[in-house]
N, C-alpha and C positions, 0 to 999 in steps of 0.2 A: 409363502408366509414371510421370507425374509423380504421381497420385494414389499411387501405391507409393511412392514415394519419399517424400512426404509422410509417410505412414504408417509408413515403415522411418525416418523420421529422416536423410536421407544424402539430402538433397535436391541439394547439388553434386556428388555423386558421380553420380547418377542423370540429373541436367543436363545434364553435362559430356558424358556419354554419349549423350543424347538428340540433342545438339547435332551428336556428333561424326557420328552415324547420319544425320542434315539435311542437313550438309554432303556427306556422301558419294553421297546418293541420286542426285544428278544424272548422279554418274560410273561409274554401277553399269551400264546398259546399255550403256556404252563398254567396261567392262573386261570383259563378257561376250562381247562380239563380238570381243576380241582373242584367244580360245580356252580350254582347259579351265583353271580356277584351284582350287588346292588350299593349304589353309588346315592348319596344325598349332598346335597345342598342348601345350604342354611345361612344365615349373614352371620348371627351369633349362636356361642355353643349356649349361653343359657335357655334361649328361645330352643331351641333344640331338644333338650333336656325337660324345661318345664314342659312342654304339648308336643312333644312327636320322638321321644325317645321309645313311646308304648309300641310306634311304628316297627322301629330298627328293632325292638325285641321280637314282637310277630316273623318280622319276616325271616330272624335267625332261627324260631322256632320251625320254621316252611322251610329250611335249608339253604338260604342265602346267607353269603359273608356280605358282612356292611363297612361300607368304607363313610367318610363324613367329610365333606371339604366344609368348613366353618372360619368366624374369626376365635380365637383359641383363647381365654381367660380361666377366670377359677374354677369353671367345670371340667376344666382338662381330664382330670385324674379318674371323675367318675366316668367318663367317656372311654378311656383308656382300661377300666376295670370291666368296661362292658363287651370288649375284644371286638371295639372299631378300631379299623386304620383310619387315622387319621392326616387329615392336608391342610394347614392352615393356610386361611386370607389374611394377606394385611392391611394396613392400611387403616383410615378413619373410615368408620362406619357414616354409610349414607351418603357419601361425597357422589357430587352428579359432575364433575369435573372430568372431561373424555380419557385422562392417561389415568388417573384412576381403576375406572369403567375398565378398560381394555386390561390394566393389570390384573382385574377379577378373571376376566376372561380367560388370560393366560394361566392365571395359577388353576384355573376350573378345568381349562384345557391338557394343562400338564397333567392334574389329578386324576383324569379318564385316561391318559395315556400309562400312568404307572399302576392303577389298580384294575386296566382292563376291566369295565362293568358290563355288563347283559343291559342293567337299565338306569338310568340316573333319574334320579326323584327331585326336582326343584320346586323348593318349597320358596314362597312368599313373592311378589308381583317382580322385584330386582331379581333376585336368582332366576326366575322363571326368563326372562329376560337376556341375562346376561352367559346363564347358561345353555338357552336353544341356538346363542351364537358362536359358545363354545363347541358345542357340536356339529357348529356347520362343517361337512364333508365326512362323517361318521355314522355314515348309514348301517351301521352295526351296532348302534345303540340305541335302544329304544328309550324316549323320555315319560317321565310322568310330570306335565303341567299341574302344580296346587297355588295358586294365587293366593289361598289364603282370605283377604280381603285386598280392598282396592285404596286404604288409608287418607292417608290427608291429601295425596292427590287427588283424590274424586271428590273428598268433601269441601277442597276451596274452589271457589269462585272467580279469582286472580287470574288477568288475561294469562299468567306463564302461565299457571296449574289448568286452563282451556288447551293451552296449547300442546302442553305435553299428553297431555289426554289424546288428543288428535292423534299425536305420534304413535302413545302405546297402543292404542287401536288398529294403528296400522301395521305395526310389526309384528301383533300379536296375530292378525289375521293372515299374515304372508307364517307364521311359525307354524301356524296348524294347517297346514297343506304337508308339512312332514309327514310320511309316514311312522309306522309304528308310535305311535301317541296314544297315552290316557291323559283325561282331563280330570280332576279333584279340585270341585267348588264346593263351597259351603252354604250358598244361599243360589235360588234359580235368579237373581238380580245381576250378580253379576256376571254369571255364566250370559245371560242375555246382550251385554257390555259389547261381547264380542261376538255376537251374533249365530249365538250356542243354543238350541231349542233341546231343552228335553229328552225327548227323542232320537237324539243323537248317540249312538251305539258306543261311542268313544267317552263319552260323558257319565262321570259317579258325585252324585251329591251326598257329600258326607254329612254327617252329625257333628259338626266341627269336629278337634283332635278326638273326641272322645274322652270323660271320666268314668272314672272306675266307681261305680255306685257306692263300692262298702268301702271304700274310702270317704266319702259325703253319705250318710247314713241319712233317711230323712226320720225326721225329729218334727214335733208338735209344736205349736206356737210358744216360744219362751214365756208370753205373757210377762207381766208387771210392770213397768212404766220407768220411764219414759220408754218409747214405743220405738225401735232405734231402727236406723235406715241405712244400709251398709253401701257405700261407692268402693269396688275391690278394681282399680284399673293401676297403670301408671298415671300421674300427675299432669297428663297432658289438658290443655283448655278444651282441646274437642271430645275428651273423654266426658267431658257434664261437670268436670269440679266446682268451680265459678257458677255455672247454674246452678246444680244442688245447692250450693250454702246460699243462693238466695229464697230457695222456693222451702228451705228450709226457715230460713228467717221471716218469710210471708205465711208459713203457716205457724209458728209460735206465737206470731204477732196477733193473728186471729183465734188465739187459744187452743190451739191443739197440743199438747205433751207428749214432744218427740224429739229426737237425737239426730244427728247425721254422724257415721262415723266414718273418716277416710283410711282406708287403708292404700296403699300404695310406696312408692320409691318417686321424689323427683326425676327427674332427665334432664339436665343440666346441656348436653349436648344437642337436644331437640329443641327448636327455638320456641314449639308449641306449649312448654315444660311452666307450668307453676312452680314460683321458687320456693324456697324452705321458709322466708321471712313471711312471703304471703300466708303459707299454710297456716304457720304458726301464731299469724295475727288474727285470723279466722278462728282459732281452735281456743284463743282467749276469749271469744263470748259465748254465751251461754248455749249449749245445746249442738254445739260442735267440737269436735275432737279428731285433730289426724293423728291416727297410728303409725304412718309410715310404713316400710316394708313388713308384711307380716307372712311369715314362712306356713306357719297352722291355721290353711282356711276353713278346715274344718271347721275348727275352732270357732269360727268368724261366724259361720251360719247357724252354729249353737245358739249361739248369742243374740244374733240379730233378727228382727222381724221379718225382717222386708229387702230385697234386693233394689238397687236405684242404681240406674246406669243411664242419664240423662244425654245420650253422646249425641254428636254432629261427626264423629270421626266414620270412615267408608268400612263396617265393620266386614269380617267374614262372617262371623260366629262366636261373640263374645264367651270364652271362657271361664269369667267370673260368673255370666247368666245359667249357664250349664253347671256348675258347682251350686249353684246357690238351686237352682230346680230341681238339682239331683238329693238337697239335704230340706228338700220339700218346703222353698218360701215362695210366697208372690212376689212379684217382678215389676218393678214399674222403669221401663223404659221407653225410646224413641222408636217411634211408628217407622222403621227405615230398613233397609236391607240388613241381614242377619239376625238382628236383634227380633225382629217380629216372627222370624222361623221359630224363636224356643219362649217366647210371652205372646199367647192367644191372647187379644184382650177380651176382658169380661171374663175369661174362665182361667188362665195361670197367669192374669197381673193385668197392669192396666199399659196401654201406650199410650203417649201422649206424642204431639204434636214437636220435632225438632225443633229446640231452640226456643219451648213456652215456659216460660219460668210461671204464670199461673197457673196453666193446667197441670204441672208437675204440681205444684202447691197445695193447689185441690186433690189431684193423684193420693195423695201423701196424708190432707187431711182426712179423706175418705177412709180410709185402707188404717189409720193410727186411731179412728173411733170406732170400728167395726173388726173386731177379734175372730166373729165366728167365719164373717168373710175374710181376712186373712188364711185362717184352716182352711179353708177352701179352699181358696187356690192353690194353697200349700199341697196340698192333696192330691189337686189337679197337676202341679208341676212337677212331681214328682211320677206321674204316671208317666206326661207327656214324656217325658226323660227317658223313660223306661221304653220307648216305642222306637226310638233310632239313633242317643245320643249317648249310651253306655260305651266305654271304651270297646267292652268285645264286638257289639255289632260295627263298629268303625276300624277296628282293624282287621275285623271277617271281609271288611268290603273294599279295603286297601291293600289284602292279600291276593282277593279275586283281583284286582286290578294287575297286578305288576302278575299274575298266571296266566292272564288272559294275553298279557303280551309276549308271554314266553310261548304261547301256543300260537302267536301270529308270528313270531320270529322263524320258529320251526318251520308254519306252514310256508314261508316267504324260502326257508333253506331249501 
C-alpha cells in the first residue's frame, strides 16, 4: 500500500488510511463476535435517507448493526438517531479527478477496516465502483453491487461519455469474477449493460427502493380543471423539464386545459441543472408553475392528475413514478429503461418516444380529455404497484440477499 501511495503521489492520504486500518485491527474480532455487521455506501446522506434508509431499518430488524460511509450534511442527526455508525466522505461530490477517486477509496477503505463488516452494500454506479476497489484483498467481505441506474453517463452521446462507458464495462466485468457477490438492479436493461442475464443466481431485480403504500394512499381522479400534470425530479434537462413545458405549451395552444406543475430543487453543482431564472420565467406564463422543493409528495399526487416524467436521463427506477402509481395516477413517460418497468403503456400511462416533445403533447392532450381513461389507469397503476414495488416486498428481497450471502460465507468457512 505505501509503495502505491508512493507511486500515486498521495502518500498522506494512503497513510492516513493505512494508519486508520492499524488501528482498527485489534478491534475487528471483537466487533465480529457481537454479531452480523453491514456496511453501506452512499455519495450523499440525503440520497440515503430519501430511498434506502427503509434498507438499513430491515436489516437492523434481521439483526445487523449498520454502519454508513456517506458525504455528511443536514441529515447527519437523523442518521445518528437511527444508531448508524457513521464514516464521512469528503470532498466535492462527483469530481472524476483521480486524487479525488483514490481519496474515496481510502476513506471507503479505512471505513471497512474500523467497523469490521460481514458485508458492504454499495449503492449507486460510483460507490459500486470505487468501493469493489476498496475492497481489493478483503476476501472476507462479501459485497452487494446496486447500480442503482446508469445516469447521465449512459444517456450522453459525447465521444468522453462513449469512452468511459467502455471503461465501466470493463471494470465492472473484471469486479464480478469476485466472489461472494450479490447484484441489485432495478430494470433487466441495465443488468444486461454488463452482460448479466436473468438467470444468473447471483442477480435480484428489485422494485426500485421500495414505497410504503399508506404513505401514497391511492385516491380517485381529483377532477376539475385545469387538468394538471405533475414533473417530481431534480431540475435536471435530462430529467424532461425543458421538454415538458414545451409539449405543455403545444398542447394549450391546441386547446386542451391543462397545468404543468414543477416540483423539484435546482442543482447548481450539476451542469445538467436548470437555473432558478429559467424556472421562474417559464412559470410566468400561463399554465406553468414550479414549486420547487416539495417535502409532502403525498400531497402532490392528491392534487395532480397525471404523473409526466419526459426523461433522457439513464434511469434505474424512477421514484417519483413509483409514488405517483402507488397514489393510483397514469404516467406518461419515456419508452426507456426503468421508466417502462413501472408505466405499461396502454394500461397504467402512456410512453412516449425519448425526446418527442409532440407525442408527449398528444400523450397529454389525450389523457387531459378523457377522465374515465385516466381512472383507469389510475387503478391499473396502483395495482401494478402493488405486485413488486411496495417497500416490504423490496426489503423482503434485500434481506434474502445480504442472508443468502451470510450462508455462502459460512459455507466457504
Amino acid at each position: 500500500m505505501q509503495a502505491l501511495s508512493r507511486r500515486a503521489g498521495i502518500d498522506p492520504v494512503y497513510t492516513l488510511a493505512h494508519d486508520q486500518e492499524m488501528s482498527s485491527s485489534l478491534k475487528s474480532d471483537e466487533k465480529k463476535a457481537n454479531g452480523r455487521r453491514l456496511l453501506y455506501v452512499v455519495t450523499e446522506d440525503w440520497f440515503f435517507v430519501s430511498h434506502f434508509i427503509g434498507f438499513a431499518r430491515a436489516a437492523q430488524r434481521d439483526g445487523f448493526a449498520v454502519g454508513l460511509v456517506t458525504r455528511l450534511g443536514k441529515h447527519r442527526a437523523v442518521l445518528e438517531a437511527e444508531g448508524f455508525e457513521l464514516f464521512p466522505l469528503e470532498g466535492g461530490r462527483g469530481s472524476v479527478a483521480p486524487g479525488a477517486a483514490l481519496q474515496e477509496v481510502a476513506a471507503i477503505r479505512a471505513a471497512m477496516a474500523a467497523f469490521s463488516p460481514d458485508i458492504v452494500h454499495l449503492i449507486a454506479l460510483r460507490p459500486v465502483l470505487l468501493g469493489a476497489l476498496a475492497a481489493v484483498g478483503r476476501r472476507d467481505v462479501a459485497l452487494v453491487l446496486a447500480p442503482t441506474g446508469l445516469g447521465y453517463l449512459w444517456a450522453s452521446q459525447s465521444g468522453k461519455a462513449r469512452l468511459l462507458r467502455q471503461v465501466v464495462r470493463f471494470t465492472m466485468r473484471a469486479i464480478l469474477r469476485r466472489p461472494k457477490l450479490a447484484l441489485l438492479f432495478e430494470n433487466r436493461d441495465d443488468a444486461a449493460e454488463f452482460g448479466l442475464t436473468i438467470d444468473d443466481p447471483r442477480l435480484t431485480l428489485l422494485g426500485g427502493a421500495g414505497v410504503d403504500g399508506d404513505a401514497f394512499p391511492a385516491r380517485p381522479d381529483p377532477g376539475g380543471s385545469p387538468v394538471r400534470f405533475g414533473l417530481v425530479a431534480r431540475m435536471l434537462r435530462s430529467k424532461g423539464g425543458p421538454l415538458a413545458i414545451e409539449a405543455i405549451r403545444r398542447a394549450r395552444t391546441g386547446g386542451a386545459d391543462v397545468q404543468l406543475d414543477l416540483f423539484g430543487a435546482t442543482d447548481p453543482a450539476n451542469a445538467d441543472s436548470m437555473t432558478e431564472s429559467e424556472l421562474h420565467a417559464a412559470s410566468s406564463e400561463p399554465g406553468i408553475v414550479w414549486h420547487g422543493r416539495v417535502d409532502d409528495l403525498s400531497s402532490v399526487w392528491r392534487d395532480v392528475h397525471v404523473a409526466l416524467l419526459p426523461t433522457s436521463y439513464r434511469e434505474g427506477l424512477p421514484r417519483a413514478l413509483l409514488e405517483a402509481a402507488a397514489s393510483g395516477r397514469p404516467i406518461i413517460t419515456t419508452d426507456s429503461p426503468g421508466c417502462r418497468e413501472i408505466a405499461l403503456d396502454g394500461r397504467t400511462g402512456i410512453l412516449v418516444p425519448s425526446g418527442d416533445v409532440a407525442a408527449t403533447a398528444i400523450a397529454i392532450t389525450r389523457l387531459a380529455a378523457d377522465a374515465a381513461l385516466r381512472q383507469m389507469m389510475g387503478v391499473a397503476s396502483r395495482a401494478h404497484f402493488e405486485t413488486r414495488f411496495t417497500a416490504q416486498i423490496v426489503e423482503r428481497d434485500v434481506v434474502r440477499a445480504y442472508r443468502s450471502l451470510l450462508q455462502e460465507q459460512s459455507a466457504d468457512g
